[in-house]
VMD Tcl script that builds the backbone (N, CA, C; Angstrom):
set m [mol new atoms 363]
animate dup $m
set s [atomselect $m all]
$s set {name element resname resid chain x y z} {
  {N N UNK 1 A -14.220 -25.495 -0.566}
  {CA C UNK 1 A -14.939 -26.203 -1.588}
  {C C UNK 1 A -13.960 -26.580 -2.695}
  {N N UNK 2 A -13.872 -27.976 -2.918}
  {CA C UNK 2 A -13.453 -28.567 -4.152}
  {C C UNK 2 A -14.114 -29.355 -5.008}
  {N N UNK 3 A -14.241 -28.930 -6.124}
  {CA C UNK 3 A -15.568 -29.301 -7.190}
  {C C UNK 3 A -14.837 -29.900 -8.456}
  {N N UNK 4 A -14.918 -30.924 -8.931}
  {CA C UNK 4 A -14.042 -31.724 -9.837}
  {C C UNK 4 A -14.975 -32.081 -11.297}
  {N N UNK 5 A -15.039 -31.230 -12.253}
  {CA C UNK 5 A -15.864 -31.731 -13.240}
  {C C UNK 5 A -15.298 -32.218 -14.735}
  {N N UNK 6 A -15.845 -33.520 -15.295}
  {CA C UNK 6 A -15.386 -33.841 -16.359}
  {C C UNK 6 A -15.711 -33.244 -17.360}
  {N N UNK 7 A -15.557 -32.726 -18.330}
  {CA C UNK 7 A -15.963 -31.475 -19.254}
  {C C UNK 7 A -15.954 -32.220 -20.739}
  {N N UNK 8 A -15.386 -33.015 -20.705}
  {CA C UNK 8 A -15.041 -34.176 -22.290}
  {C C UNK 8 A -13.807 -35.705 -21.758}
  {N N UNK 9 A -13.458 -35.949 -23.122}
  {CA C UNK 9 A -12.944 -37.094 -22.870}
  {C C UNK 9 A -11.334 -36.937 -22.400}
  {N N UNK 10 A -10.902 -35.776 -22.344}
  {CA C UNK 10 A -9.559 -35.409 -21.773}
  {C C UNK 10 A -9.904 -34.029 -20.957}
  {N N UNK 11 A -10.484 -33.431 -21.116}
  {CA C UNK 11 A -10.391 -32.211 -19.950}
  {C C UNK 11 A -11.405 -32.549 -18.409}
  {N N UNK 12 A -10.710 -32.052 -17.847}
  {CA C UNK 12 A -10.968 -31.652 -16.258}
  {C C UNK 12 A -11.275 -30.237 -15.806}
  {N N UNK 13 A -12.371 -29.927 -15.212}
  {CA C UNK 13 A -12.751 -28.580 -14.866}
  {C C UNK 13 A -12.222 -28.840 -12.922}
  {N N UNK 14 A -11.848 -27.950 -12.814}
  {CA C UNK 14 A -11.660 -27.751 -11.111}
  {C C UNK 14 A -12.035 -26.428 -10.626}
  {N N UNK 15 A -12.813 -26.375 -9.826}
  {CA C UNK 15 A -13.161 -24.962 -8.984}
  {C C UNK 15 A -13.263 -25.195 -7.514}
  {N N UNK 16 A -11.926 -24.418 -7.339}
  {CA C UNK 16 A -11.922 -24.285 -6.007}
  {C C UNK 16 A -11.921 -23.146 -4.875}
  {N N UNK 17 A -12.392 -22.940 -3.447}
  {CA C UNK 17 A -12.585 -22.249 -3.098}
  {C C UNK 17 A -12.683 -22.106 -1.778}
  {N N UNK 18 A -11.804 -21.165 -0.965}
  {CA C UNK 18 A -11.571 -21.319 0.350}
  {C C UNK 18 A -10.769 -22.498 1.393}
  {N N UNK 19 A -10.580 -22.298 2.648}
  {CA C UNK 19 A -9.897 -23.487 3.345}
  {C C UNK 19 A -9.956 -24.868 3.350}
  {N N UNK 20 A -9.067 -25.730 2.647}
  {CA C UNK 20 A -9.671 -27.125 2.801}
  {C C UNK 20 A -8.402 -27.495 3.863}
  {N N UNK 21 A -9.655 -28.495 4.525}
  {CA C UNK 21 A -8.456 -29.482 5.694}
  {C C UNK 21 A -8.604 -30.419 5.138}
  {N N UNK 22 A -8.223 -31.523 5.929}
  {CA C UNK 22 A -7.471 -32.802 5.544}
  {C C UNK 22 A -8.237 -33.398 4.751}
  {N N UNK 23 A -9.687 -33.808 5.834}
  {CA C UNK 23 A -10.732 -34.504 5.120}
  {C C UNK 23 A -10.679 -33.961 3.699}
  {N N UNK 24 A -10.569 -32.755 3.383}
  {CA C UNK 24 A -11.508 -32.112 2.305}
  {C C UNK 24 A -10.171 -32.415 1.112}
  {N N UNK 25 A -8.592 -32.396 1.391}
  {CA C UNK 25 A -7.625 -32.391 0.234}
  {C C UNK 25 A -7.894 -34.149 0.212}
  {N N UNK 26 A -8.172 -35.291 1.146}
  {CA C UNK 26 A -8.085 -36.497 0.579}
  {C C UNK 26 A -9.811 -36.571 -0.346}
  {N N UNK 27 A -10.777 -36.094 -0.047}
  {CA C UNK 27 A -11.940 -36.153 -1.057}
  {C C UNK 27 A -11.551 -35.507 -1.856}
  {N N UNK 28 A -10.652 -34.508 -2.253}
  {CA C UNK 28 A -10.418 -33.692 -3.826}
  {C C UNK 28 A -9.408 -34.552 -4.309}
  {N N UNK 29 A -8.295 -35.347 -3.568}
  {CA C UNK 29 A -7.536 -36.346 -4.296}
  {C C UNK 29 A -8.511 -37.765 -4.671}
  {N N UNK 30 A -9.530 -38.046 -3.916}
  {CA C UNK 30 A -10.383 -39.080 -4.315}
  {C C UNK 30 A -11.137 -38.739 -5.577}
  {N N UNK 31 A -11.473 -37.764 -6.086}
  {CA C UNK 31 A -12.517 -37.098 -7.096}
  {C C UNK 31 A -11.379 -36.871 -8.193}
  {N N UNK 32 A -10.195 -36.016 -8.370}
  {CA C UNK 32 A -9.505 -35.738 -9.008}
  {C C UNK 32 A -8.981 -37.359 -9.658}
  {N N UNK 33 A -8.338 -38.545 -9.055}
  {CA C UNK 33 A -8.359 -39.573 -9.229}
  {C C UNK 33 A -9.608 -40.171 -10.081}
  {N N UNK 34 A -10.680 -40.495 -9.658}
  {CA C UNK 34 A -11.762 -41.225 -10.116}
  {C C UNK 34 A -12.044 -40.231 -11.735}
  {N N UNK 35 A -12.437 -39.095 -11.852}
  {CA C UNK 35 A -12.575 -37.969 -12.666}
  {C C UNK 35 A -10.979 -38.404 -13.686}
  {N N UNK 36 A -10.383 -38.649 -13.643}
  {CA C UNK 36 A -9.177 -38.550 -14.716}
  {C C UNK 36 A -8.508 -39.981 -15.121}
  {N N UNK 37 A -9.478 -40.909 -15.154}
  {CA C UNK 37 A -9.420 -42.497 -14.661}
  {C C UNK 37 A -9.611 -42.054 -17.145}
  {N N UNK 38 A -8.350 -43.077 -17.492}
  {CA C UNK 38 A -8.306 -43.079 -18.609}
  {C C UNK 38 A -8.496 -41.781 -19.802}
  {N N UNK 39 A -7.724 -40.771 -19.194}
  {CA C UNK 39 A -7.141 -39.754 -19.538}
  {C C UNK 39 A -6.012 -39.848 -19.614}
  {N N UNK 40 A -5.667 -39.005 -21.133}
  {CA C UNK 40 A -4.314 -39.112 -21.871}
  {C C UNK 40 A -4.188 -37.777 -22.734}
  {N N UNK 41 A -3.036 -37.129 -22.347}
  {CA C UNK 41 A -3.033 -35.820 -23.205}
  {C C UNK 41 A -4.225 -35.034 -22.658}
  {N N UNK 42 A -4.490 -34.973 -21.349}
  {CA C UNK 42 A -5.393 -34.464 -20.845}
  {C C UNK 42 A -5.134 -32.637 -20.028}
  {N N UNK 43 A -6.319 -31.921 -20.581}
  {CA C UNK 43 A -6.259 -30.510 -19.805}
  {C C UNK 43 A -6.863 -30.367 -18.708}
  {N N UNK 44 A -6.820 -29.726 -18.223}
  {CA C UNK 44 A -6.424 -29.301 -16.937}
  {C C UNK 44 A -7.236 -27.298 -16.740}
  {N N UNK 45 A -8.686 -27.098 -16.182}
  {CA C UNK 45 A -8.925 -25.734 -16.027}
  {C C UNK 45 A -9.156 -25.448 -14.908}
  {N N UNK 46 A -8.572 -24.828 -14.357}
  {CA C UNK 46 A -8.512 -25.015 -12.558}
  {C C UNK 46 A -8.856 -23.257 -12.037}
  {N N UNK 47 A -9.771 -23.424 -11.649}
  {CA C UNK 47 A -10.711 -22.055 -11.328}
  {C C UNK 47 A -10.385 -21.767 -9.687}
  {N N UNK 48 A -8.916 -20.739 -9.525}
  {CA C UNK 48 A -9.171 -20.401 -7.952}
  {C C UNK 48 A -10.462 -19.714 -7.843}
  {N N UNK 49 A -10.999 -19.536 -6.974}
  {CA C UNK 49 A -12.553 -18.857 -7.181}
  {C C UNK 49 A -11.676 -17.520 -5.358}
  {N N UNK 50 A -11.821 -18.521 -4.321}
  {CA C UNK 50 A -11.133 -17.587 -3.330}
  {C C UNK 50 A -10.279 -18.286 -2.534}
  {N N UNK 51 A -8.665 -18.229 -2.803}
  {CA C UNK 51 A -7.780 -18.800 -2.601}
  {C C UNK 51 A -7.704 -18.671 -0.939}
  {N N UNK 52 A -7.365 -19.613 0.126}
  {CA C UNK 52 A -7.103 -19.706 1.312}
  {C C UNK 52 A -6.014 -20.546 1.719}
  {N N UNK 53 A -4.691 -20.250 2.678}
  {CA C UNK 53 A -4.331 -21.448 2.286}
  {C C UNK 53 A -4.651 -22.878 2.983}
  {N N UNK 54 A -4.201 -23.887 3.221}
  {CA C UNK 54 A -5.303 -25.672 3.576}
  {C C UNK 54 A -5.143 -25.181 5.075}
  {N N UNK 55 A -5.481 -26.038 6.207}
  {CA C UNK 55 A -5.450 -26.236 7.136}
  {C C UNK 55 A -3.557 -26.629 7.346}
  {N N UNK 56 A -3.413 -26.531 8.527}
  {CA C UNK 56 A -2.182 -27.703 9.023}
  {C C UNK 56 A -2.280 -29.134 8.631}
  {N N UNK 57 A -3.154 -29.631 8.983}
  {CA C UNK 57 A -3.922 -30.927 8.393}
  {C C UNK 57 A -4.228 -30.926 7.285}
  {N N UNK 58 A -4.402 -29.826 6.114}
  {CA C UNK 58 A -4.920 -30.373 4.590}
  {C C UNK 58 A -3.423 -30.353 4.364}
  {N N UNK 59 A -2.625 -29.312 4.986}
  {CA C UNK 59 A -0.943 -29.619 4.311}
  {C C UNK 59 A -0.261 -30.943 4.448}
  {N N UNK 60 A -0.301 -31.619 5.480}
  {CA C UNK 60 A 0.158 -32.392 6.041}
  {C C UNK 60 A -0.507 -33.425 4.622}
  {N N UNK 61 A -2.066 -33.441 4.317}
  {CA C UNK 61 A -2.154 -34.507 3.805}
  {C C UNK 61 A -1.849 -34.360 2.662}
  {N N UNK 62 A -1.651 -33.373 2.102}
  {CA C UNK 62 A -1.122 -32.827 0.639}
  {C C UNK 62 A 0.536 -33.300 0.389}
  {N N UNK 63 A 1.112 -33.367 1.725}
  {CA C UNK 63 A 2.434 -34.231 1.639}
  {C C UNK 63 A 2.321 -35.355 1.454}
  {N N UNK 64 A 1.299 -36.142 2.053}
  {CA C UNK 64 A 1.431 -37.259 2.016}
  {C C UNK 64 A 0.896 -38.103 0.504}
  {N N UNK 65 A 0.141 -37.352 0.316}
  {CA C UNK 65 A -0.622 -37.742 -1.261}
  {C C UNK 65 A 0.504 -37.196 -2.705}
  {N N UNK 66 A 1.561 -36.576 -2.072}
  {CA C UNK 66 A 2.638 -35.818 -3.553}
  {C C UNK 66 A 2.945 -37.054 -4.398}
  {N N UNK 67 A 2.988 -38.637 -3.914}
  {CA C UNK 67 A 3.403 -39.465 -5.270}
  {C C UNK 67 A 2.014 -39.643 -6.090}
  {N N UNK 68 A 1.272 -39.751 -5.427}
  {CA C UNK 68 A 0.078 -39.976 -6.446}
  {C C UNK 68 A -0.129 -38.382 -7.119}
  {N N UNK 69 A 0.337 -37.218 -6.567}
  {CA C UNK 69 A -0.132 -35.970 -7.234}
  {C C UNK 69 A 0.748 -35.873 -8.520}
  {N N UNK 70 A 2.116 -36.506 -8.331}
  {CA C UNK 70 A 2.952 -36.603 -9.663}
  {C C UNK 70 A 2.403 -37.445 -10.431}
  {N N UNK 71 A 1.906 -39.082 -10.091}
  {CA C UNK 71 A 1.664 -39.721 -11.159}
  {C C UNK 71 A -0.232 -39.234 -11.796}
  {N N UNK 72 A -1.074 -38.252 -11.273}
  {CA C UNK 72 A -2.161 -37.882 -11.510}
  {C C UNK 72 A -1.737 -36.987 -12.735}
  {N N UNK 73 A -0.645 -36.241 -12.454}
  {CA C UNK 73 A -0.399 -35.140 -13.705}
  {C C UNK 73 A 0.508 -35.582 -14.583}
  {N N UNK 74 A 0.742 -36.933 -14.673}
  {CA C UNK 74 A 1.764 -37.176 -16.071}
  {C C UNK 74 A 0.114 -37.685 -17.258}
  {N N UNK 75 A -1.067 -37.552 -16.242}
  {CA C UNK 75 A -1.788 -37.884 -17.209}
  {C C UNK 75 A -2.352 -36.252 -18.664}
  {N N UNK 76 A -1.839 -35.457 -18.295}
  {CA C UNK 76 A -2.259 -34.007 -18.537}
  {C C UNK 76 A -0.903 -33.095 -18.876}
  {N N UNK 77 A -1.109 -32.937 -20.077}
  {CA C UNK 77 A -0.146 -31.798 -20.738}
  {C C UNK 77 A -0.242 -30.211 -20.460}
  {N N UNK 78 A -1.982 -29.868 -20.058}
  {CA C UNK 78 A -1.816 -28.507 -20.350}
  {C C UNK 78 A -2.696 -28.278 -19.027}
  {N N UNK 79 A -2.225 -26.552 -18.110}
  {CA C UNK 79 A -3.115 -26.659 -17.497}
  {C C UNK 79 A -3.399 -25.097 -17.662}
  {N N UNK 80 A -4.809 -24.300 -17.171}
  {CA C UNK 80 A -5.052 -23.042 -17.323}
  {C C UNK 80 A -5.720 -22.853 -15.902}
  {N N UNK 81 A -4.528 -22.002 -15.315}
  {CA C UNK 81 A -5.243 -21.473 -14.223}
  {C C UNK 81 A -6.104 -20.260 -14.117}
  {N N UNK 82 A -7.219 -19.628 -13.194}
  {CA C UNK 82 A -8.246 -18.795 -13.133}
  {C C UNK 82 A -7.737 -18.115 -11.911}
  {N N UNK 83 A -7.144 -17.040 -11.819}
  {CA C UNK 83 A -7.332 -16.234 -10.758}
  {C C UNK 83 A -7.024 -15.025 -10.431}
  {N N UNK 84 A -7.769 -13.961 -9.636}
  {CA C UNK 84 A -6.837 -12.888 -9.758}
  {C C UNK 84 A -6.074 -12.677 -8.482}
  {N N UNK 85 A -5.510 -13.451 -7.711}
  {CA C UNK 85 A -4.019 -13.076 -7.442}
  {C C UNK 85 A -2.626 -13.200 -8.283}
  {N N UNK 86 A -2.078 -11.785 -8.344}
  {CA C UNK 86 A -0.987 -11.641 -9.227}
  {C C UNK 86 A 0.042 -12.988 -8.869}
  {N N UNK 87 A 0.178 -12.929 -7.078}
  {CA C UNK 87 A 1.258 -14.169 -6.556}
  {C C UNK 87 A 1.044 -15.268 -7.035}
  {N N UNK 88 A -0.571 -15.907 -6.759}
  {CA C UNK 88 A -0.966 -16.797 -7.422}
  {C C UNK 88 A -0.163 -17.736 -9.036}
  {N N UNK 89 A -0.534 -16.192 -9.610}
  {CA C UNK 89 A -0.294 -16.754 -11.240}
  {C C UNK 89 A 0.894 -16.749 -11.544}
  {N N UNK 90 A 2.132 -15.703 -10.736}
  {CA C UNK 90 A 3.567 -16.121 -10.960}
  {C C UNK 90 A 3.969 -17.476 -10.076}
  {N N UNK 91 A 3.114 -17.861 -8.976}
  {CA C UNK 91 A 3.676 -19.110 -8.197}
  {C C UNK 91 A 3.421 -20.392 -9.577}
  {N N UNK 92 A 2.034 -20.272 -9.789}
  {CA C UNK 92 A 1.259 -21.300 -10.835}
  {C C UNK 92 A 2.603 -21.818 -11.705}
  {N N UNK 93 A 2.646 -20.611 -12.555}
  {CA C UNK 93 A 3.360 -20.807 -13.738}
  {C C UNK 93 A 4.941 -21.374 -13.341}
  {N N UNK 94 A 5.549 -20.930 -12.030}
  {CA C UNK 94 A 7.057 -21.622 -11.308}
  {C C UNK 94 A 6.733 -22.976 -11.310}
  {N N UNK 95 A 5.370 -23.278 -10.691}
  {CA C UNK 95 A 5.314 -24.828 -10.579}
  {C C UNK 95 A 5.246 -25.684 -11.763}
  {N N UNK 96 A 4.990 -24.801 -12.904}
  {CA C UNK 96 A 5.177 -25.377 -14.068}
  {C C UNK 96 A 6.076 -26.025 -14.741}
  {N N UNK 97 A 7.044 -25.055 -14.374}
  {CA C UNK 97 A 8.956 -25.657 -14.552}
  {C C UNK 97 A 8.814 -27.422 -13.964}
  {N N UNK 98 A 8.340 -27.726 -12.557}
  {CA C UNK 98 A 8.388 -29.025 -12.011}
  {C C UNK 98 A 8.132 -29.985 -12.300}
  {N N UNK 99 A 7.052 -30.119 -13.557}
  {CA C UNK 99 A 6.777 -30.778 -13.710}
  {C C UNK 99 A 6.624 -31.068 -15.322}
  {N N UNK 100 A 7.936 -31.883 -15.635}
  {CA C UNK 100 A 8.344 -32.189 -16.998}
  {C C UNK 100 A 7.295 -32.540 -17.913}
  {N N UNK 101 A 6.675 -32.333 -19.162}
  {CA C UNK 101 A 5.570 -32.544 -19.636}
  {C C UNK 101 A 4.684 -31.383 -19.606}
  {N N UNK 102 A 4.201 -30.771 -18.478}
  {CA C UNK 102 A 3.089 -30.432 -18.538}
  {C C UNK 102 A 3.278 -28.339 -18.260}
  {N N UNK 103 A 2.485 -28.125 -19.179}
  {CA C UNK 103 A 2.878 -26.746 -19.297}
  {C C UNK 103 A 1.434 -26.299 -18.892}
  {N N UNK 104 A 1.660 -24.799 -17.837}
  {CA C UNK 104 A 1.188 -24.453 -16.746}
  {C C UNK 104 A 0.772 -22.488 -17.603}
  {N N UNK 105 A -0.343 -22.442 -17.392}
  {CA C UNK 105 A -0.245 -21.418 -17.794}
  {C C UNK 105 A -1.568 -20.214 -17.198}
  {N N UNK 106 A -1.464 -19.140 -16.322}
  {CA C UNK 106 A -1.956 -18.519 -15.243}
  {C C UNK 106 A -3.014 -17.543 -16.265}
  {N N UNK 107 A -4.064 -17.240 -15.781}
  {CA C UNK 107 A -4.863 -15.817 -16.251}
  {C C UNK 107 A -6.156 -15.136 -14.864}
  {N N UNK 108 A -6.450 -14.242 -15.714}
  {CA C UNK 108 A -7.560 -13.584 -14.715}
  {C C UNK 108 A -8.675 -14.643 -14.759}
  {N N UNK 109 A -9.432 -14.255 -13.852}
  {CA C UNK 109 A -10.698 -15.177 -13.741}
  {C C UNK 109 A -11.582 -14.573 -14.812}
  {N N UNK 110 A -11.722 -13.221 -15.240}
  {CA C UNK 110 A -12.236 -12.630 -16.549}
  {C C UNK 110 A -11.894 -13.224 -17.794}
  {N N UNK 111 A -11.066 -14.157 -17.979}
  {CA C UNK 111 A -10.326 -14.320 -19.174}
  {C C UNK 111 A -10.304 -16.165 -19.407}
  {N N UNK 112 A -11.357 -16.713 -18.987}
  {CA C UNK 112 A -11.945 -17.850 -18.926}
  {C C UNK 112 A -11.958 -17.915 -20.444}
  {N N UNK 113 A -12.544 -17.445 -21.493}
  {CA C UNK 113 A -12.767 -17.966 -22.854}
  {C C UNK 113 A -11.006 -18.030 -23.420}
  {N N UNK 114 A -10.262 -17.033 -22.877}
  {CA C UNK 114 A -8.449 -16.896 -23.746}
  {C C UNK 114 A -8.127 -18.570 -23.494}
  {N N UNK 115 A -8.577 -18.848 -22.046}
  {CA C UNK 115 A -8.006 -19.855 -21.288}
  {C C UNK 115 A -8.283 -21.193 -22.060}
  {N N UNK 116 A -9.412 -21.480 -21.982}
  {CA C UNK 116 A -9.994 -22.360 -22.416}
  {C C UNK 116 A -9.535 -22.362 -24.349}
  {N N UNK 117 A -9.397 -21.400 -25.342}
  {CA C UNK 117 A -9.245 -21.425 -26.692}
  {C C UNK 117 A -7.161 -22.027 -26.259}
  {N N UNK 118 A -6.451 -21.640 -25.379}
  {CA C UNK 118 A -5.115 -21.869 -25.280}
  {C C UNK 118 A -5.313 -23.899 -24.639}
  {N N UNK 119 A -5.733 -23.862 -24.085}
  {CA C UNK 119 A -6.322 -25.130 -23.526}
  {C C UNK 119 A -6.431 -26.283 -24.692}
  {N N UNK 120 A -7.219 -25.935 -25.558}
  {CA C UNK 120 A -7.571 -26.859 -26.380}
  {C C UNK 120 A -6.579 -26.171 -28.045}
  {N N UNK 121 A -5.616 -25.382 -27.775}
  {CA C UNK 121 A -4.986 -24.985 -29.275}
  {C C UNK 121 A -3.821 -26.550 -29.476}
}
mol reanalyze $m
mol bondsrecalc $m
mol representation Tube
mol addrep $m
């Protein structure tokens, strides 16, 4: 499950959850797209709910979609991830380094209100 919600005029809510294949990473790149259509200085709250990793096929299409995944996040400065895998939140925050602009920042899924007050500081 990938669930894409607009929350205001720059933030993005994401909750996601369990195995996505192909079909399912090009409908979360179709939603994530349409959902962030004239966003600027935009956040980013991305709720692992129960991390799995994609299919062979959602990877494959997750390669193929990486230029549009770079130009989707030059729209968004800040992002707050939700989860409690420890790997998770040290991988999160590495991928943060990658991507010039936008600062990446991991918590428990308990800690939704820290997230959200760092989100919008």
């Amino acid at each position: 499950m990938f669930k894409v919600i607009r929350t205001g005029t720059n933030r993005l809510d994401i909750e996601m959850s369990g195995k996505l294949n192909a079909q399912e990473v090009k409908i979360a790149m179709d939603e994530l797209t349409s959902n962030s259509e004239n966003i600027k200085n935009g956040k980013l709250l991305y709720d692992v709910i129960d991390f799995r990793f994609p299919s062979i096929g959602g990877i494959a299409t997750e390669f193929s979609v990486l230029p549009a995944v770079f130009e989707l996040l030059r729209k968004f400065d800040r992002t707050a991830i939700l989860t409690d895998k420890r790997w998770l939140k040290k991988l999160s925050e590495l991928e943060g380094l990658l991507y010039p602009g936008l600062e990446i920042k991991a918590y428990s899924r308990n800690q939704r209100a820290e997230a959200e007050v760092w989100l919008e500081s």
